[in-house]
Backbone as a chain_set.jsonl record, in Angstrom:
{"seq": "XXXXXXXXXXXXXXXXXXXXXXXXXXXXXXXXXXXXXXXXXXXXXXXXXXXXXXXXXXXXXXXXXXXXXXXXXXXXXXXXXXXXXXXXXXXXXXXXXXXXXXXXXXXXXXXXXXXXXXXXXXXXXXXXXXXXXXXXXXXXXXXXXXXXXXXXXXXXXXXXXXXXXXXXXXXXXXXXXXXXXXXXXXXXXXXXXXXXXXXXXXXXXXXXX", "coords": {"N": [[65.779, 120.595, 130.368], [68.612, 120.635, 132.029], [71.61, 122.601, 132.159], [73.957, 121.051, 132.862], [73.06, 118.99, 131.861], [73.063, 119.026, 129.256], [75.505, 119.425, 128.378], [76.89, 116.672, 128.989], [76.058, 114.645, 126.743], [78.063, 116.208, 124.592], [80.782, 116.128, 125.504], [80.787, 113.599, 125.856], [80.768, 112.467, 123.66], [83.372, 113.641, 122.792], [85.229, 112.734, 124.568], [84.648, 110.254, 123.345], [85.844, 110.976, 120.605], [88.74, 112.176, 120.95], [89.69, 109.42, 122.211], [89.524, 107.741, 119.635], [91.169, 109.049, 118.213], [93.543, 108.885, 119.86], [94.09, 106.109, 119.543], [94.387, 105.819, 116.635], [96.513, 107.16, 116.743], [98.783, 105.425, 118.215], [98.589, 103.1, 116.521], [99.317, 103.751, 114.038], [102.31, 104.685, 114.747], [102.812, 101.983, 115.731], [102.897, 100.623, 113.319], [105.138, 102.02, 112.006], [107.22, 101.256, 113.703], [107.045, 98.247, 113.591], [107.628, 97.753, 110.934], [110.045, 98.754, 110.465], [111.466, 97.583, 112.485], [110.551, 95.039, 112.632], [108.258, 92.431, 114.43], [109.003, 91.025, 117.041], [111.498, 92.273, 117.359], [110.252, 94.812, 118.566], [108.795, 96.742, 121.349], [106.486, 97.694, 123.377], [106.677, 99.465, 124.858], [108.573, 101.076, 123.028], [106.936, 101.76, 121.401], [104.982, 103.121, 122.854], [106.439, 105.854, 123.44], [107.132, 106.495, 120.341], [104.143, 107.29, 120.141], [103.829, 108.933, 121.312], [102.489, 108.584, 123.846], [101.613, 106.73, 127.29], [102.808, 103.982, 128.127], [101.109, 102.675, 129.889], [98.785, 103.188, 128.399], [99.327, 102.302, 126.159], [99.535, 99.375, 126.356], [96.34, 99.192, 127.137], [95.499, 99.377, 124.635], [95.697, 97.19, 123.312], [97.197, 93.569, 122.752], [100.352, 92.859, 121.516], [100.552, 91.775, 119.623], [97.397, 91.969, 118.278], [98.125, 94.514, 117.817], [99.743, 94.698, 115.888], [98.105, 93.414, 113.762], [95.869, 95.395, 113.767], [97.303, 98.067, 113.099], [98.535, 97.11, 110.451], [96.148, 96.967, 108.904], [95.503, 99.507, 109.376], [97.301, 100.695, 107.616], [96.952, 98.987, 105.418], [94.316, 99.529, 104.458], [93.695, 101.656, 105.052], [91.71, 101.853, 107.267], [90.837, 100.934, 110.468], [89.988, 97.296, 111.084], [88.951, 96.682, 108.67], [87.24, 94.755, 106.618], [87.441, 94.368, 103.607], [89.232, 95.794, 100.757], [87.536, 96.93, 98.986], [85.321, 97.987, 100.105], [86.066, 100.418, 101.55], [86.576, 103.623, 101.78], [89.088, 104.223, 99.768], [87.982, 103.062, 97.343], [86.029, 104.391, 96.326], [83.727, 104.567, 94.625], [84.88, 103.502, 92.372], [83.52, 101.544, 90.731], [82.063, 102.501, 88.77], [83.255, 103.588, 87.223], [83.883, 103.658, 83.277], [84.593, 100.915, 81.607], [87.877, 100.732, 80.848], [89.04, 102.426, 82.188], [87.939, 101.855, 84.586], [89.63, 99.425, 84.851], [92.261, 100.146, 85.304], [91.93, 102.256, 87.702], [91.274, 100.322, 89.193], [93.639, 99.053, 89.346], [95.527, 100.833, 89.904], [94.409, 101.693, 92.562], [95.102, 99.557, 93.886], [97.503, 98.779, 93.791], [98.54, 101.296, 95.247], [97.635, 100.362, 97.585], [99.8, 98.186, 98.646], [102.168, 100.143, 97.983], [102.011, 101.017, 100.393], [101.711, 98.875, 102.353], [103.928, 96.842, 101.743], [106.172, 96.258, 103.304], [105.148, 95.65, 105.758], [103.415, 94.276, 105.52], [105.368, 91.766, 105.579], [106.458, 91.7, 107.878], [103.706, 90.406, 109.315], [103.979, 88.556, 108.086], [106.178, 87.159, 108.56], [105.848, 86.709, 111.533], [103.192, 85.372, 111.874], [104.065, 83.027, 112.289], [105.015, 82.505, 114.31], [102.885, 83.151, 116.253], [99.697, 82.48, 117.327], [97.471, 83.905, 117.447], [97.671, 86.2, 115.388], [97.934, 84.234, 113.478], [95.833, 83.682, 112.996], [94.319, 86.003, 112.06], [95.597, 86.276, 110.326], [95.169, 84.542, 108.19], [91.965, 84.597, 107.817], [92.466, 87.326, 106.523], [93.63, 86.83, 103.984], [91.717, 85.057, 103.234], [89.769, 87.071, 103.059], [90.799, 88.233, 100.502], [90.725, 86.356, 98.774], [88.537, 85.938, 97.942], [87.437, 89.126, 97.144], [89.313, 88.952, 94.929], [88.034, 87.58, 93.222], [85.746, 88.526, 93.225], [86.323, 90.799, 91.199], [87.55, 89.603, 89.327], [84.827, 88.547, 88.342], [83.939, 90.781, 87.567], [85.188, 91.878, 86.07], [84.899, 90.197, 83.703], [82.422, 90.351, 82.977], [82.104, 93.134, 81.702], [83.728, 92.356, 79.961], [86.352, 93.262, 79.942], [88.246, 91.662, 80.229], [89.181, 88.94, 78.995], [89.831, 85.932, 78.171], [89.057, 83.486, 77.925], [89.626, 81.748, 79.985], [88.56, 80.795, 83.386], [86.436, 81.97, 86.093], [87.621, 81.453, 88.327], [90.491, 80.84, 88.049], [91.275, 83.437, 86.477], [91.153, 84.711, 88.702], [92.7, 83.937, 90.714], [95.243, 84.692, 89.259], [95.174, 87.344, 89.015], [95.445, 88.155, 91.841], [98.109, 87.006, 92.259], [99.343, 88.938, 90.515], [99.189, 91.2, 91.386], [100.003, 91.116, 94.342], [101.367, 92.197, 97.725], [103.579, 91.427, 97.77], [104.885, 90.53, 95.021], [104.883, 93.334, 94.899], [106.639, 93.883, 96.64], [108.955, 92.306, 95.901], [109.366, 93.939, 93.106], [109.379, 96.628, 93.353], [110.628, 97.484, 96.336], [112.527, 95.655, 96.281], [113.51, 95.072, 93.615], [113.575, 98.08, 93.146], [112.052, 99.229, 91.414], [109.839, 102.228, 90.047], [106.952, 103.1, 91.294], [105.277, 103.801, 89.082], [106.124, 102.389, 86.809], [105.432, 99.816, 88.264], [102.932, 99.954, 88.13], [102.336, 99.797, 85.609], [103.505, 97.746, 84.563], [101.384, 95.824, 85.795], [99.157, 97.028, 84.601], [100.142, 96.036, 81.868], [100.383, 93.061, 82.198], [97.453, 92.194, 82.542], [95.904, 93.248, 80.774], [97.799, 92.617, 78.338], [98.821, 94.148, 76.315]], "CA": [[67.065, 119.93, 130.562], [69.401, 121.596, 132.768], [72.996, 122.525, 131.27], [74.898, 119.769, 132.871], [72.789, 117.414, 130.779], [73.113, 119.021, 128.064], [76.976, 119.125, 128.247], [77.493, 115.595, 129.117], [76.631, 114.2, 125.722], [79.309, 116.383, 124.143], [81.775, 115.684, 126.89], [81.158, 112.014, 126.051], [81.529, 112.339, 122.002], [84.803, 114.904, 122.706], [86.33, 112.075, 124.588], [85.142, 109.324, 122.083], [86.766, 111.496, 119.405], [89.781, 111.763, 121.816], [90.444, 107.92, 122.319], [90.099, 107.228, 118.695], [92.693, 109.438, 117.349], [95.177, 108.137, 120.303], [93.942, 104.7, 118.951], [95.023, 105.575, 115.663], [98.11, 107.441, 116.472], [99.594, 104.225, 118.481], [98.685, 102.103, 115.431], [100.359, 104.087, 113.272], [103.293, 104.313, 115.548], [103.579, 100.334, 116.043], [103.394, 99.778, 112.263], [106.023, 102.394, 111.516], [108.155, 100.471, 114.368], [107.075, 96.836, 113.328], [107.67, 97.758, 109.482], [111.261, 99.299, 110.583], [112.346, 96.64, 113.132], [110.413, 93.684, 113.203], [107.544, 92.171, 115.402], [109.821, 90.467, 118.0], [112.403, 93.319, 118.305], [109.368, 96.377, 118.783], [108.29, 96.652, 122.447], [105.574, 98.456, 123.398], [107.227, 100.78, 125.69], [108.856, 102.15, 122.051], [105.309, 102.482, 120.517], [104.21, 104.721, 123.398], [107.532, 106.705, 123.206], [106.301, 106.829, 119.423], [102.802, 107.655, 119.667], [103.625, 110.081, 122.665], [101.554, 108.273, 125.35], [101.783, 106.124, 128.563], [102.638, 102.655, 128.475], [99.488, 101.884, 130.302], [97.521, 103.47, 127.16], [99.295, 101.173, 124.86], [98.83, 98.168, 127.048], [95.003, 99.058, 127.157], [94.975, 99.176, 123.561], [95.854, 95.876, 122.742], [98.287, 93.023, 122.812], [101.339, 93.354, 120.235], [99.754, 90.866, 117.985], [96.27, 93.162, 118.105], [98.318, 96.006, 117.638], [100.54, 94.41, 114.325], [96.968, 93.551, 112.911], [95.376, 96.785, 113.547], [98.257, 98.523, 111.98], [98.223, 96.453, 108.922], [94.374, 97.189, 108.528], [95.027, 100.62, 108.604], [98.332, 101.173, 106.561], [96.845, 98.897, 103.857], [92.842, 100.017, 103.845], [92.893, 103.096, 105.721], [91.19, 102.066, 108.589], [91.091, 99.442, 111.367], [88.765, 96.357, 110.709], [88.012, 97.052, 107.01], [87.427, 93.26, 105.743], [87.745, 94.139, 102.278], [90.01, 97.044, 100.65], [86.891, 96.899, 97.693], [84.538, 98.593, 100.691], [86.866, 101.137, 101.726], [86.97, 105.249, 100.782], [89.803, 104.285, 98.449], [87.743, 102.33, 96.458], [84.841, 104.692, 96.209], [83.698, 105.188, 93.096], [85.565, 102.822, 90.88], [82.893, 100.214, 89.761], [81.108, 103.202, 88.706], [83.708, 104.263, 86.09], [83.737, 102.89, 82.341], [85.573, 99.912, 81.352], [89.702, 101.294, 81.194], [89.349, 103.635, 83.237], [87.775, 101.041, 86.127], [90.777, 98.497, 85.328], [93.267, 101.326, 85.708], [91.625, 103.083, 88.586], [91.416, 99.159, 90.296], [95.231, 98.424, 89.495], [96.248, 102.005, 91.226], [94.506, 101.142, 94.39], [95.645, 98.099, 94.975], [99.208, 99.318, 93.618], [98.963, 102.222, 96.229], [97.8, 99.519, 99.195], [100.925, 97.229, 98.59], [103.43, 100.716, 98.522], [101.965, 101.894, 101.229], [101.65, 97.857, 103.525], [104.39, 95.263, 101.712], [107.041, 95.711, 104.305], [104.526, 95.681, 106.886], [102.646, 92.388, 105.015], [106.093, 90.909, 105.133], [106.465, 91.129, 109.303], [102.893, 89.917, 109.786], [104.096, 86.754, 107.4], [106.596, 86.217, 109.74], [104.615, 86.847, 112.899], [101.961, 84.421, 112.097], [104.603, 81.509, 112.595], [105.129, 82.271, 115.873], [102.201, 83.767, 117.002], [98.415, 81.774, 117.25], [96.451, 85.354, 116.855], [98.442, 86.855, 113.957], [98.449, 83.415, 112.122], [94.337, 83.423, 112.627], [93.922, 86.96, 111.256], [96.629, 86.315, 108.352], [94.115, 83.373, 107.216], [90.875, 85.59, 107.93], [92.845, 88.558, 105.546], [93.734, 85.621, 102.701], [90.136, 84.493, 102.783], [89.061, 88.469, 102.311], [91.675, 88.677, 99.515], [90.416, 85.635, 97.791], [86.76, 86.645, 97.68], [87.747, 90.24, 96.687], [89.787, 88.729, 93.778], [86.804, 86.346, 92.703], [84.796, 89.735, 92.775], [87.11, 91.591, 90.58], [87.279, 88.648, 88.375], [83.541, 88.441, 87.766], [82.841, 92.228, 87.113], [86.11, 91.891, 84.896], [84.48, 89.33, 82.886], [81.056, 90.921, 83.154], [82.094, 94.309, 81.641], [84.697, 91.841, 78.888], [87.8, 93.731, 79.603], [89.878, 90.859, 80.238], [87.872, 87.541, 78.502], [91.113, 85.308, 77.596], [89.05, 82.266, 78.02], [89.537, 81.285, 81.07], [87.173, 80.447, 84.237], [86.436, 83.056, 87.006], [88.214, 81.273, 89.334], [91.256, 81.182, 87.383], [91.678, 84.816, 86.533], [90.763, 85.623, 90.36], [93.955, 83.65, 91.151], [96.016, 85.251, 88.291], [95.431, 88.8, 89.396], [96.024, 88.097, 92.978], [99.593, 86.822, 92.036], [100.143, 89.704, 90.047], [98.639, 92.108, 92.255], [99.658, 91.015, 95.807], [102.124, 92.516, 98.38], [104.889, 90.133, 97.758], [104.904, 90.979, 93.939], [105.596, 94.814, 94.822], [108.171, 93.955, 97.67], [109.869, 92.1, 95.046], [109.978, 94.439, 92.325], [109.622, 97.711, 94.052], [111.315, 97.359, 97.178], [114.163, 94.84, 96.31], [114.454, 96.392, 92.856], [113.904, 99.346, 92.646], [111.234, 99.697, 90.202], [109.034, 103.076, 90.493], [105.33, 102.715, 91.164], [104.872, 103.894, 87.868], [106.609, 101.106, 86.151], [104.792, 98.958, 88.771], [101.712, 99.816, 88.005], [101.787, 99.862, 84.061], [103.722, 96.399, 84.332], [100.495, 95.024, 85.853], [98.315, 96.603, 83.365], [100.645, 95.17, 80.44], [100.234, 91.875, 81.892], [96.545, 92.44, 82.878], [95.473, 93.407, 79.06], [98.269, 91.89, 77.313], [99.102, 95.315, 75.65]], "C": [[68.075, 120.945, 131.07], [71.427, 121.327, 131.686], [73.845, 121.962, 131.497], [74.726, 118.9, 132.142], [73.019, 117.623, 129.843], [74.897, 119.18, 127.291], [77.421, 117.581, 128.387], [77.291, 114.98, 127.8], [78.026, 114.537, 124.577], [80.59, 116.294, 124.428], [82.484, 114.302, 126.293], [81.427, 111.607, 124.466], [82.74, 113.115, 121.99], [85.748, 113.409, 123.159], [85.791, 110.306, 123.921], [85.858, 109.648, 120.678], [88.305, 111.287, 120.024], [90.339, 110.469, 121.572], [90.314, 107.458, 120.64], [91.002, 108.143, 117.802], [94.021, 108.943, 118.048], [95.097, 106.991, 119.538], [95.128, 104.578, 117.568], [96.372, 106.019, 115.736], [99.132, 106.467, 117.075], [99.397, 103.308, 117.261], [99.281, 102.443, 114.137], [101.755, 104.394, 113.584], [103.9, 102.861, 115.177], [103.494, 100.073, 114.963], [104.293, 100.58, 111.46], [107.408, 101.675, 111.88], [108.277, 99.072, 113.789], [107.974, 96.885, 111.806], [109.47, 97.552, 109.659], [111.979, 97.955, 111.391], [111.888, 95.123, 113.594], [109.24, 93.283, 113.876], [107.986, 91.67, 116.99], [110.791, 91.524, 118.294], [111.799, 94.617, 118.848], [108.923, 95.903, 120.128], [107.281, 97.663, 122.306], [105.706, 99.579, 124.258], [108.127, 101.779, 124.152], [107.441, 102.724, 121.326], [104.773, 103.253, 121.118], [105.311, 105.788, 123.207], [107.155, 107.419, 121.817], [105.616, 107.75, 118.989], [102.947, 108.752, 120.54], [102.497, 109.567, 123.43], [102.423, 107.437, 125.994], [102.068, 104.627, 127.581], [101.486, 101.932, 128.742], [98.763, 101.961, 129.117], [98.088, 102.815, 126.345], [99.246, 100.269, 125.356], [97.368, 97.768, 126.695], [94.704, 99.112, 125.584], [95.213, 97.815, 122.759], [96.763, 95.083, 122.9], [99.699, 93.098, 121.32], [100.515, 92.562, 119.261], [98.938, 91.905, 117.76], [96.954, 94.187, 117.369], [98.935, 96.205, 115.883], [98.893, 94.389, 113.592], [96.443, 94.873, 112.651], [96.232, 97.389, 112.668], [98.687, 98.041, 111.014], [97.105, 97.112, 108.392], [94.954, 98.862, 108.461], [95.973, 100.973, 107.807], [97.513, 100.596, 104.701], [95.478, 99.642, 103.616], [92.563, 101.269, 104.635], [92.219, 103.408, 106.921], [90.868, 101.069, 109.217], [90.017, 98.965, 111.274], [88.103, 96.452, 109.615], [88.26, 95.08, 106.599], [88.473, 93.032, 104.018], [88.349, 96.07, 101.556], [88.339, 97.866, 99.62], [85.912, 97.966, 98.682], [85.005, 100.255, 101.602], [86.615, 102.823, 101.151], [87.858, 105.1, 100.008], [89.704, 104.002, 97.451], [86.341, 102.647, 96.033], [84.703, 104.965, 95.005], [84.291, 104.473, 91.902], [84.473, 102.089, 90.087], [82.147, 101.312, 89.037], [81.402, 103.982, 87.063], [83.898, 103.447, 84.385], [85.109, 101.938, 82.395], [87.261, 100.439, 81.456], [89.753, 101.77, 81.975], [88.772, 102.91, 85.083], [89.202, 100.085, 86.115], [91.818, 99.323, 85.876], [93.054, 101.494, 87.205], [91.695, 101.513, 89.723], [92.92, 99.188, 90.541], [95.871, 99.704, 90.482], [96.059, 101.738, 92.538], [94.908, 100.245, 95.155], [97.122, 98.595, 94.928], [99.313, 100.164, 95.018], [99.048, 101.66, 97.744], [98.647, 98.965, 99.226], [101.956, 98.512, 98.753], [103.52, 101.11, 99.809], [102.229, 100.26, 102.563], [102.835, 96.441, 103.155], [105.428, 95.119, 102.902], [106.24, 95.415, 105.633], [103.636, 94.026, 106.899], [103.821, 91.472, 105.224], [106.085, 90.558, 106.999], [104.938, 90.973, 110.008], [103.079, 88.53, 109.497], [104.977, 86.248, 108.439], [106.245, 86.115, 111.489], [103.535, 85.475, 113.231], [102.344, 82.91, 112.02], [104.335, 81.289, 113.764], [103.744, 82.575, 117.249], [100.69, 83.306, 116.191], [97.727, 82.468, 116.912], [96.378, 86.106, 115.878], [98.318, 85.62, 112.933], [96.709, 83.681, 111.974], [93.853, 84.881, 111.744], [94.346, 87.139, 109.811], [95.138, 85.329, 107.889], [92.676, 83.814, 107.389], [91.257, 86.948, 106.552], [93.259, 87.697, 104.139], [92.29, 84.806, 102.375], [89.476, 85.697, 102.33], [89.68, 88.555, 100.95], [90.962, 87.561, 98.468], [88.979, 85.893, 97.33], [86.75, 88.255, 97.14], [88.141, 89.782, 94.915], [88.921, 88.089, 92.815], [85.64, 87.664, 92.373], [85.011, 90.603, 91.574], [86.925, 90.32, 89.403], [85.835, 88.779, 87.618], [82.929, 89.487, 87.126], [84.021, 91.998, 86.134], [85.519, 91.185, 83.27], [82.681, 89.577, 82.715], [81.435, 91.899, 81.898], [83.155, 93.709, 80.154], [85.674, 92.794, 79.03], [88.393, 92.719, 79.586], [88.637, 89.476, 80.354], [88.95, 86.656, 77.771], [90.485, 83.642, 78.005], [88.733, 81.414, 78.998], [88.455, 81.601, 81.914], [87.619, 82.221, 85.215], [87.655, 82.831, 88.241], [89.962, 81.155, 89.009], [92.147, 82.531, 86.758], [91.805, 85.093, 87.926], [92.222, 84.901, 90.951], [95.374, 84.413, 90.49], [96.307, 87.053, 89.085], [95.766, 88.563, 91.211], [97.553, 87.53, 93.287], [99.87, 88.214, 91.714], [99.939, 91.097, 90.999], [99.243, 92.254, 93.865], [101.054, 91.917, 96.221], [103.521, 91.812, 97.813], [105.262, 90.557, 96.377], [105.268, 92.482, 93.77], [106.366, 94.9, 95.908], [109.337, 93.42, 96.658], [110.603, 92.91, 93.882], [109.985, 95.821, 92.293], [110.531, 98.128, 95.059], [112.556, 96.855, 96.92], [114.812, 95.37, 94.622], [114.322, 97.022, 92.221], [112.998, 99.663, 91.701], [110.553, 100.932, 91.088], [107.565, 102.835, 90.629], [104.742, 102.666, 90.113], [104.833, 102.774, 87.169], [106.046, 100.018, 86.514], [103.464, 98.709, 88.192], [101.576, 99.402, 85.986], [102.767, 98.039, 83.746], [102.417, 95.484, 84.399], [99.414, 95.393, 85.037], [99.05, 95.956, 81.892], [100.013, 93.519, 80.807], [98.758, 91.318, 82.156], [95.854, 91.996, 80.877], [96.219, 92.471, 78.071], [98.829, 93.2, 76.113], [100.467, 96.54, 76.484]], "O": [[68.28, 122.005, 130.479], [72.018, 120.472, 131.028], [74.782, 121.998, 130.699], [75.559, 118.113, 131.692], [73.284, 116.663, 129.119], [75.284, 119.074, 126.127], [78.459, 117.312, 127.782], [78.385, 114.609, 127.373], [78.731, 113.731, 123.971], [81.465, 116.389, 123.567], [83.648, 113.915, 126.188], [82.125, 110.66, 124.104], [83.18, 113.224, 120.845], [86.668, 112.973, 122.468], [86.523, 109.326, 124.059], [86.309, 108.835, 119.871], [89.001, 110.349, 119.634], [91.321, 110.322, 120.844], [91.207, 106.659, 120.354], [91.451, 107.772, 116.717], [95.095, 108.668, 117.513], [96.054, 106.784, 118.79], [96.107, 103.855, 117.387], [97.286, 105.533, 115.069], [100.279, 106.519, 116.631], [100.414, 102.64, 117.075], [99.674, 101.626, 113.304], [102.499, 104.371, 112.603], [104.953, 102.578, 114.606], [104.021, 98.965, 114.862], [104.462, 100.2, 110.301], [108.357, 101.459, 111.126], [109.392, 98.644, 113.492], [108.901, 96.097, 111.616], [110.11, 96.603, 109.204], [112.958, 97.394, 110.898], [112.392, 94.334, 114.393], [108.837, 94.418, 114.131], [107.304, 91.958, 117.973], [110.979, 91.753, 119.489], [112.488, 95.436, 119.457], [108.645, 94.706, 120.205], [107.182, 98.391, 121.319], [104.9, 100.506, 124.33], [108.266, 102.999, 124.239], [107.121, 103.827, 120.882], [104.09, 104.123, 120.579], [104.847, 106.797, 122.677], [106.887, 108.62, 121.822], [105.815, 108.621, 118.142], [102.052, 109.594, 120.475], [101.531, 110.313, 123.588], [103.594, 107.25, 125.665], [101.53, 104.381, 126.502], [100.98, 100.971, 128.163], [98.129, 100.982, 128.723], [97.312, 102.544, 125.429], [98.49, 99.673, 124.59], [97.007, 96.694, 126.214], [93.538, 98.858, 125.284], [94.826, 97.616, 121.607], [97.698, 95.744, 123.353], [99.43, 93.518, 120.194], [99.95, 92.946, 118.237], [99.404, 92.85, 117.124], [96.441, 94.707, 116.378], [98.798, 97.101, 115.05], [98.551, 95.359, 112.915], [96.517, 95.43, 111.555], [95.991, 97.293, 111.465], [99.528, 98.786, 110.513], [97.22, 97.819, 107.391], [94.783, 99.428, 107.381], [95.535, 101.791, 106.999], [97.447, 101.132, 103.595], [95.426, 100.369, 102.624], [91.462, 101.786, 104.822], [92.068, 104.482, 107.505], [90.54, 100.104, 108.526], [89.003, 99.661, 111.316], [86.881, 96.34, 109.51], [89.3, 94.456, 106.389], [89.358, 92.322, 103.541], [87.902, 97.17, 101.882], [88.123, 99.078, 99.602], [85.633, 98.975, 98.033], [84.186, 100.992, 102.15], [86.487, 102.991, 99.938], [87.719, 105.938, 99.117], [90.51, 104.222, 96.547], [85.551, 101.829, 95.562], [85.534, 105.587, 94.345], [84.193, 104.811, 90.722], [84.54, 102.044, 88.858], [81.225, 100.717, 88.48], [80.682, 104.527, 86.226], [84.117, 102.255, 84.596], [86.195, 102.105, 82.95], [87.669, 100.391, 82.616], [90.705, 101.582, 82.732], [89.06, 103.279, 86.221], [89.847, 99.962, 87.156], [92.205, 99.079, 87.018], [93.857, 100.969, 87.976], [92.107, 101.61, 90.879], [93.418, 99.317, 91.659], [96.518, 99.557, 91.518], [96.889, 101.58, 93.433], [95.056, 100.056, 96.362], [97.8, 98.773, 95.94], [100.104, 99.766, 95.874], [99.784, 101.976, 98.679], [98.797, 98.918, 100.447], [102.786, 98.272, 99.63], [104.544, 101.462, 100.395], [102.866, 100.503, 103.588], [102.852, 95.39, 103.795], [105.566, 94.027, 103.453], [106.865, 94.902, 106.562], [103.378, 93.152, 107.726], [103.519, 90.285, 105.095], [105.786, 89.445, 107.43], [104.84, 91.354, 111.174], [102.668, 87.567, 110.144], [104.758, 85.235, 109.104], [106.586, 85.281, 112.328], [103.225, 84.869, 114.257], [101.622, 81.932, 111.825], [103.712, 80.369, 114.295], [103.669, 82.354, 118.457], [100.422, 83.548, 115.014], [97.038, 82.083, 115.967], [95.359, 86.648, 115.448], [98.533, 85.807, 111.736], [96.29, 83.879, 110.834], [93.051, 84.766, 110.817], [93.93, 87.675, 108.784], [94.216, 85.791, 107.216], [92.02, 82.944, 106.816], [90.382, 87.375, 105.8], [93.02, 88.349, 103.123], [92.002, 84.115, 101.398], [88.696, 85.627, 101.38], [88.907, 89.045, 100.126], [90.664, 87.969, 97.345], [88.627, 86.006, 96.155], [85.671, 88.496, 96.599], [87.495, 90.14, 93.93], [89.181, 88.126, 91.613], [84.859, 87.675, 91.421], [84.057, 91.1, 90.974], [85.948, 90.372, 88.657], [85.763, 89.084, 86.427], [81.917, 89.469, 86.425], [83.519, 91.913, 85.013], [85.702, 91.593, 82.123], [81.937, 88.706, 82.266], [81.014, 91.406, 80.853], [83.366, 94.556, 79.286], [85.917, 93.301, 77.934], [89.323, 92.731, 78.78], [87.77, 89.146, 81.163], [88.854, 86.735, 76.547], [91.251, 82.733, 78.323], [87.853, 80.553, 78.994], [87.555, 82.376, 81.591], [88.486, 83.088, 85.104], [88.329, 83.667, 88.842], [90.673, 81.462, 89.966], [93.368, 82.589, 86.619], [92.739, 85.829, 88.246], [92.804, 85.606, 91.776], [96.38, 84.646, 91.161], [97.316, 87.63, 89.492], [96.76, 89.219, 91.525], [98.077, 87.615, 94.398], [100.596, 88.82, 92.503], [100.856, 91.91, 91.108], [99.031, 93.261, 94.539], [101.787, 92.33, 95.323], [104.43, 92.585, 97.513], [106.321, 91.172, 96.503], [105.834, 92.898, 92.759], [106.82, 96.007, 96.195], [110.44, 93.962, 96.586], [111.796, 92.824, 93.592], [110.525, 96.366, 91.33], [111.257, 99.088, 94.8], [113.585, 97.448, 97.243], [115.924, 95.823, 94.351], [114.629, 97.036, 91.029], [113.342, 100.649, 91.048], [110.549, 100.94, 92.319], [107.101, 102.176, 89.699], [103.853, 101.85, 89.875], [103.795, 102.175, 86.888], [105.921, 99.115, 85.687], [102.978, 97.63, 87.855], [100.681, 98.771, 85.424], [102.545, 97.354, 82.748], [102.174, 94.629, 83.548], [98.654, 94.509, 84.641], [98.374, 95.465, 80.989], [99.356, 92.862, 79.999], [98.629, 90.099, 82.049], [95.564, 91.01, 80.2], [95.673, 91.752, 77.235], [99.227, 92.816, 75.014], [100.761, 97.602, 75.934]]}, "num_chains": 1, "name": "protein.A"}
């Protein structure tokens, strides 16, 4: 094999490494912009300004809708197209740990995905009025959330930390109230509580202790 050939595969993984860090640095761009000003007032000539590229290269990466989703996906799970937060590197290792220390170690991660995506969950909610692509991924990311919660439920009630009686499907709705975005925009964001306080509110009302 002569040494052109043997340069062109690294050539061609240098610039697939390449295009996915611009990838990610426009998607973290457009959901610092969306978060800050909106879906309707962010252009995409500020997200390359942003990300430091062309116009054209944020064009070719997607339409604004695409781009609000993507940057959801990775503010809340870390990385673009994760279905479920539960499959995720943030969530390595939890089912693995004993009973308290898995409810705990669940309630942080989700706590940490909501500080880190509710203002950003809040301009996809209003996005997916106006916009046919954003409303189909919101109801694609509410069908992951409900099957996540139904999972969490069942190992909950597997493992008897939290056995108050009730059905699976019943808890799996319970903790996804208390758990969701909207629940730490309200009492984080609007007032003012610390994560701390956040988080040990939802194990009080989790346990009951």
């Amino acid at each position: 094999m002569s040494d052109a050939s043997r340069s062109r595969p690294y050539r061609s993984a240098l610039r697939t490494e390449q295009a996915r860090r611009t990838r990610r640095r426009i998607l973290e761009a457009a959901g610092e912009l969306f978060a800050a000003g909106g879906f309707q007032a962010t252009t995409l000539a500020a997200i390359a300004r942003s990300a430091g590229v062309s116009a054209e290269t944020v064009k070719n990466a997607g339409t604004k809708a695409e781009l609000l989703i993507g940057a959801f996906e990775v503010v809340f799970a870390g990385e673009e197209g994760a279905g479920s937060l539960s499959a995720t590197a943030a969530a390595d290792g939890v089912l693995s740990l004993p009973d308290e220390e898995f409810l705990a170690a669940t309630a942080a991660t989700i706590a940490a995905a909501n500080a880190r995506s509710s203002r950003l969950w809040t301009v996809l909610l209003g996005a997916s009025l106006s916009d046919s692509q954003v409303d189909a991924a919101l109801s694609g990311m509410l069908a992951h959330r409900r099957a996540d919660y139904r999972l969490l439920a069942s190992e909950l009630h597997r493992r008897r930390v939290i056995d108050d009686g009730a059905g699976i499907d019943d808890l799996a709705a319970r903790l996804s109230f208390l758990m969701s975005p909207e629940s730490h925009q309200q009492l984080v964001v609007q007032s003012g509580w610390t994560t701390a306080r956040y988080h040990d509110w939802i194990m009080r009302a989790l346990t009951g202790r």
